[in-house]
PDB file as gemmi writes it, atoms N, CA and C in Angstrom:
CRYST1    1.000    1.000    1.000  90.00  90.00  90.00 P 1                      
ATOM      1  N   UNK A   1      46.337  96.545  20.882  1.00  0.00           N  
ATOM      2  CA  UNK A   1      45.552  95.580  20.122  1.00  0.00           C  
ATOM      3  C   UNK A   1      45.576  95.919  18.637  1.00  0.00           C  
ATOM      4  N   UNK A   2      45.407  97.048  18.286  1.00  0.00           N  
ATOM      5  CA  UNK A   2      45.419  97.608  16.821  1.00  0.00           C  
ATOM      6  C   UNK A   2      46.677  97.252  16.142  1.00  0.00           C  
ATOM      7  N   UNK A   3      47.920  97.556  17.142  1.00  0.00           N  
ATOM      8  CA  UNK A   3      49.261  96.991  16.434  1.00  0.00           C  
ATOM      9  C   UNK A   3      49.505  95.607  16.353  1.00  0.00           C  
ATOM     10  N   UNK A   4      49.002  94.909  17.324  1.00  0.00           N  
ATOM     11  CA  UNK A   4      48.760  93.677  16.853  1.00  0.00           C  
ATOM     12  C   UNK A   4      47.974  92.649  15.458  1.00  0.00           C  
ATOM     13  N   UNK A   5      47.061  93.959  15.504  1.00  0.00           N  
ATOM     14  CA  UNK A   5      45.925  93.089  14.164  1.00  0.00           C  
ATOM     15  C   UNK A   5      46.739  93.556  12.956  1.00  0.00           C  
ATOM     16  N   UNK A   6      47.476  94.896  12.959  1.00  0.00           N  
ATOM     17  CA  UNK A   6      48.260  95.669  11.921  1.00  0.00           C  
ATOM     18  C   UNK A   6      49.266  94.735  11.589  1.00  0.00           C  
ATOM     19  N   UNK A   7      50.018  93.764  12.426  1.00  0.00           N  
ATOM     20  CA  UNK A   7      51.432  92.743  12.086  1.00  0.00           C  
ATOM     21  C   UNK A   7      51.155  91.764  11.686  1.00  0.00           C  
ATOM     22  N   UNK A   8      49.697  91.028  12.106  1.00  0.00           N  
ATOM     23  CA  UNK A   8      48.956  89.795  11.650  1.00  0.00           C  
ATOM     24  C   UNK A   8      48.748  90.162  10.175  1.00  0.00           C  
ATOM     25  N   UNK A   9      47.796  91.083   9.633  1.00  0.00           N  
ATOM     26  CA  UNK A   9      47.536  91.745   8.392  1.00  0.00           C  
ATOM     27  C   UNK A   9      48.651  91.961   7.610  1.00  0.00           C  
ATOM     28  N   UNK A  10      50.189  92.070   7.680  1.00  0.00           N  
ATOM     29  CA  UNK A  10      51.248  92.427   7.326  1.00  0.00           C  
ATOM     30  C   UNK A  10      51.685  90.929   6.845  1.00  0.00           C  
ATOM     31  N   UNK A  11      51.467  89.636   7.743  1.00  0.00           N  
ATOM     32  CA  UNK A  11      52.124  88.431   7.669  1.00  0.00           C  
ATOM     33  C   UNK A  11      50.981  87.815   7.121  1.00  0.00           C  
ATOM     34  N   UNK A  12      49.761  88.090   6.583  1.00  0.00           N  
ATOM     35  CA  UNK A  12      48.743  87.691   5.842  1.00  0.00           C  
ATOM     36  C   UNK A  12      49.336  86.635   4.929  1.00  0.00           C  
ATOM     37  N   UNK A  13      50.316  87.146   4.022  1.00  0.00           N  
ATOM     38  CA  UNK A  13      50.506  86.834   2.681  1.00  0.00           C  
ATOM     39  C   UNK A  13      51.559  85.602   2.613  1.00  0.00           C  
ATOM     40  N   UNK A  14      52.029  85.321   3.979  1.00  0.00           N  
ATOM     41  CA  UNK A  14      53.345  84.922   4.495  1.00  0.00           C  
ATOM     42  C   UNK A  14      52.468  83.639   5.258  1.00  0.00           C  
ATOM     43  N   UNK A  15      51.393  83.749   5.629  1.00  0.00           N  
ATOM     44  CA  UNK A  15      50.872  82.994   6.033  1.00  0.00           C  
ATOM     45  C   UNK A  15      49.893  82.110   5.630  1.00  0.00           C  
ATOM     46  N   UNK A  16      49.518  82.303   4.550  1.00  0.00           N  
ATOM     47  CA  UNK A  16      48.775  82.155   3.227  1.00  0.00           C  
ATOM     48  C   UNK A  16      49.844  81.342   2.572  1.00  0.00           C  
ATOM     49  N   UNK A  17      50.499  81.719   2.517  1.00  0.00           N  
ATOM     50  CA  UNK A  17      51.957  80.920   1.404  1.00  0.00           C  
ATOM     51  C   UNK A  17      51.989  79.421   2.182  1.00  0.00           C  
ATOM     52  N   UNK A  18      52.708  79.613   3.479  1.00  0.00           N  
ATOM     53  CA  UNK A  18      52.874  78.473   4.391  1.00  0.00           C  
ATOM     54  C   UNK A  18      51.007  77.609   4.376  1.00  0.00           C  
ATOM     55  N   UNK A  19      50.382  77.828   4.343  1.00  0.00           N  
ATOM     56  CA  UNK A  19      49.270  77.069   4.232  1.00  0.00           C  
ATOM     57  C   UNK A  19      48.962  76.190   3.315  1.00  0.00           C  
ATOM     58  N   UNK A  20      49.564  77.084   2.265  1.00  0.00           N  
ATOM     59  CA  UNK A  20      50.124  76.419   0.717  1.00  0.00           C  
ATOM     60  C   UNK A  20      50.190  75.415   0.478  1.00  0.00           C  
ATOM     61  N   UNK A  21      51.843  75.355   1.338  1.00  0.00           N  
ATOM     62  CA  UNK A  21      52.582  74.919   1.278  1.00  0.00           C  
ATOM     63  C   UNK A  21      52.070  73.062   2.118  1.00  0.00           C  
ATOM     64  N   UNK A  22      52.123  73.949   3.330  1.00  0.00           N  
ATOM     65  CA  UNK A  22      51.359  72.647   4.594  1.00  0.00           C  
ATOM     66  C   UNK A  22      50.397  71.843   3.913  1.00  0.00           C  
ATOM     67  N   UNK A  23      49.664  72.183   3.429  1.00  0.00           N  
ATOM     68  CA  UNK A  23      48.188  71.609   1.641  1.00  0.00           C  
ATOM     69  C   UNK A  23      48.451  70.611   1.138  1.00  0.00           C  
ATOM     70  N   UNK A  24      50.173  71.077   0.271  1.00  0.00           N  
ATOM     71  CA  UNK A  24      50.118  70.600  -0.901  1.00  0.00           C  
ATOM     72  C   UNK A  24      51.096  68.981  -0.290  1.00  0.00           C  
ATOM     73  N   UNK A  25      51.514  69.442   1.005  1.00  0.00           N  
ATOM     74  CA  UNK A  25      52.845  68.272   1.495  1.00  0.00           C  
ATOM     75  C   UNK A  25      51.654  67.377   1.864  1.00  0.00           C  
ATOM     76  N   UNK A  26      50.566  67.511   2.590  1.00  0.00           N  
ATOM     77  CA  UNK A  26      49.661  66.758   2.543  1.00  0.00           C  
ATOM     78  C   UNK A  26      49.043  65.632   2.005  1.00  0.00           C  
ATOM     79  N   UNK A  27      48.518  66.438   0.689  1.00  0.00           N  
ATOM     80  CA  UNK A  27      48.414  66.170  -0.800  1.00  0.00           C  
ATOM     81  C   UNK A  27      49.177  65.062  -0.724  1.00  0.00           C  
ATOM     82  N   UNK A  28      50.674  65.054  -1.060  1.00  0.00           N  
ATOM     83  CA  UNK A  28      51.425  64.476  -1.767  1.00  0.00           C  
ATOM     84  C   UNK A  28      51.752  63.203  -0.797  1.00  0.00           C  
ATOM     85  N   UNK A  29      51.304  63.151   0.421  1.00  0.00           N  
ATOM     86  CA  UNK A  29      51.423  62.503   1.585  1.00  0.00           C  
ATOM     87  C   UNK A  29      50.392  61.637   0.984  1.00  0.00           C  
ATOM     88  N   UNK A  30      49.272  61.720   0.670  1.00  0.00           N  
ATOM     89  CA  UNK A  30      47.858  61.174   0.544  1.00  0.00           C  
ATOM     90  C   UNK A  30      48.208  60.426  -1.062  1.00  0.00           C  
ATOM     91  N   UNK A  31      48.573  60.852  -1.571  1.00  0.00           N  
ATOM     92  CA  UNK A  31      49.045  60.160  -3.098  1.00  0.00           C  
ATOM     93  C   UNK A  31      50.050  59.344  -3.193  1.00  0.00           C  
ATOM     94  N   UNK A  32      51.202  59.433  -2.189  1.00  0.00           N  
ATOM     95  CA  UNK A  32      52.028  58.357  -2.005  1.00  0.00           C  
ATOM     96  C   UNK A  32      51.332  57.386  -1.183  1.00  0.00           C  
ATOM     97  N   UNK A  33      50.516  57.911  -0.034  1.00  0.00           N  
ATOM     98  CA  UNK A  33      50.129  56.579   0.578  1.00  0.00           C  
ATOM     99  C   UNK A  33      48.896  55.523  -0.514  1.00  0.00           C  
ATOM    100  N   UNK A  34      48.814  56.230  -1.184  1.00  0.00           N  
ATOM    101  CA  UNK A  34      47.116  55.654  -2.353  1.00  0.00           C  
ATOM    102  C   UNK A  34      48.103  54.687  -3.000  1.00  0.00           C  
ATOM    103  N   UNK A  35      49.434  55.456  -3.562  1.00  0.00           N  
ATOM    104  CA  UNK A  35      50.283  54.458  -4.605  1.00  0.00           C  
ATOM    105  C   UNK A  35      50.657  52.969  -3.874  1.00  0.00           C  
ATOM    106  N   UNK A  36      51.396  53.581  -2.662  1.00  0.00           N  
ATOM    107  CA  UNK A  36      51.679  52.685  -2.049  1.00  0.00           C  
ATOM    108  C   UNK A  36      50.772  51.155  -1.715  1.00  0.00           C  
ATOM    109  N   UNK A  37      49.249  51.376  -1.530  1.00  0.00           N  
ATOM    110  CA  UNK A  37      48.332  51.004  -1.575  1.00  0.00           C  
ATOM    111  C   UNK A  37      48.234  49.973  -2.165  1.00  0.00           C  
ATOM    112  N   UNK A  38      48.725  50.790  -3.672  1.00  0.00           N  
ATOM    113  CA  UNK A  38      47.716  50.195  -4.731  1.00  0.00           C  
ATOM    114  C   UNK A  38      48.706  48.804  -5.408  1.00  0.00           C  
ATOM    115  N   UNK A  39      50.192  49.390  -5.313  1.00  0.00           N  
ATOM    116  CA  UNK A  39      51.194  48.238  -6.092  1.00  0.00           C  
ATOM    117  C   UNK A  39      51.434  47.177  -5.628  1.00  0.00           C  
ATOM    118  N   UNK A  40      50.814  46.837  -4.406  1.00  0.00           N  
ATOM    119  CA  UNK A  40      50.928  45.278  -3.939  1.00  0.00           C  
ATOM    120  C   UNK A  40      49.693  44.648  -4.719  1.00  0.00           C  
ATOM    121  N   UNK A  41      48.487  45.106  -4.580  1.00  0.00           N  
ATOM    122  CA  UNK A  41      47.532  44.925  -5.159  1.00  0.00           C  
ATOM    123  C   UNK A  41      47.689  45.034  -7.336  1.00  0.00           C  
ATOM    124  N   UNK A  42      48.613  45.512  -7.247  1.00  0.00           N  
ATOM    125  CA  UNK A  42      48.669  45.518  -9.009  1.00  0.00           C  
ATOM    126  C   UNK A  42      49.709  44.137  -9.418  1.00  0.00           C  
ATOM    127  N   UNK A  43      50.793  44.224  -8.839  1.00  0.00           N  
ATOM    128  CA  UNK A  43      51.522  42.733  -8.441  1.00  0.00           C  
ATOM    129  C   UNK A  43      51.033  41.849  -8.373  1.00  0.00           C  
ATOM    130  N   UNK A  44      49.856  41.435  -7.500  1.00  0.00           N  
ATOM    131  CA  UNK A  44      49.288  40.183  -7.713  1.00  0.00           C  
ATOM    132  C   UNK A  44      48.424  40.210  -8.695  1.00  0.00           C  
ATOM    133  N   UNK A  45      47.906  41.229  -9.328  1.00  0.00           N  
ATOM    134  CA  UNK A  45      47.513  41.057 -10.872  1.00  0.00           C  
ATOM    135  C   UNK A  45      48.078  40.645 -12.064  1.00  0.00           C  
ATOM    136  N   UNK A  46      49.444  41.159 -11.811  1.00  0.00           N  
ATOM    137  CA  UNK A  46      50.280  40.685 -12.659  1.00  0.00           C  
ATOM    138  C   UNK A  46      50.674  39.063 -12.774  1.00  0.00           C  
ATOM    139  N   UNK A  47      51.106  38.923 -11.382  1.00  0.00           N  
ATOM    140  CA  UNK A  47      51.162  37.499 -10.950  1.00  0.00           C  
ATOM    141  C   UNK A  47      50.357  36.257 -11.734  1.00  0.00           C  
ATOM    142  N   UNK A  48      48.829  36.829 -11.590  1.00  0.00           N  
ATOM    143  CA  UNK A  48      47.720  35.969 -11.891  1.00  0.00           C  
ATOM    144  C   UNK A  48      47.929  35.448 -13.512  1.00  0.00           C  
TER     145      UNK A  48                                                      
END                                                                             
C-alpha cells in the first residue's frame, strides 16, 4: 500500500498537468459553443 501511495505522489505533477489540460479543452469547448450561439443571433441584427 505505501508503494502504491509513493507512485501516485510521484505522478502528482503529471496528473495535475493533464487536469490542466482536460480544464482548459473544456473551456474552449464552452466558448466556441457561446460563439456559435451568438452569430446567428448577431446576423439577424445585422439584417434588421
Amino acid at each position: 500500500m505505501t508503494q502504491l501511495i509513493g507512485e501516485l505522489g510521484s505522478k502528482l505533477q503529471e496528473l495535475e498537468d493533464l487536469g490542466a489540460l482536460v480544464a482548459a479543452a473544456h473551456l474552449q469547448a464552452a466558448i466556441d459553443s457561446l460563439r456559435a450561439y451568438r452569430e446567428p443571433e448577431q446576423n439577424r441584427s445585422k439584417a434588421d
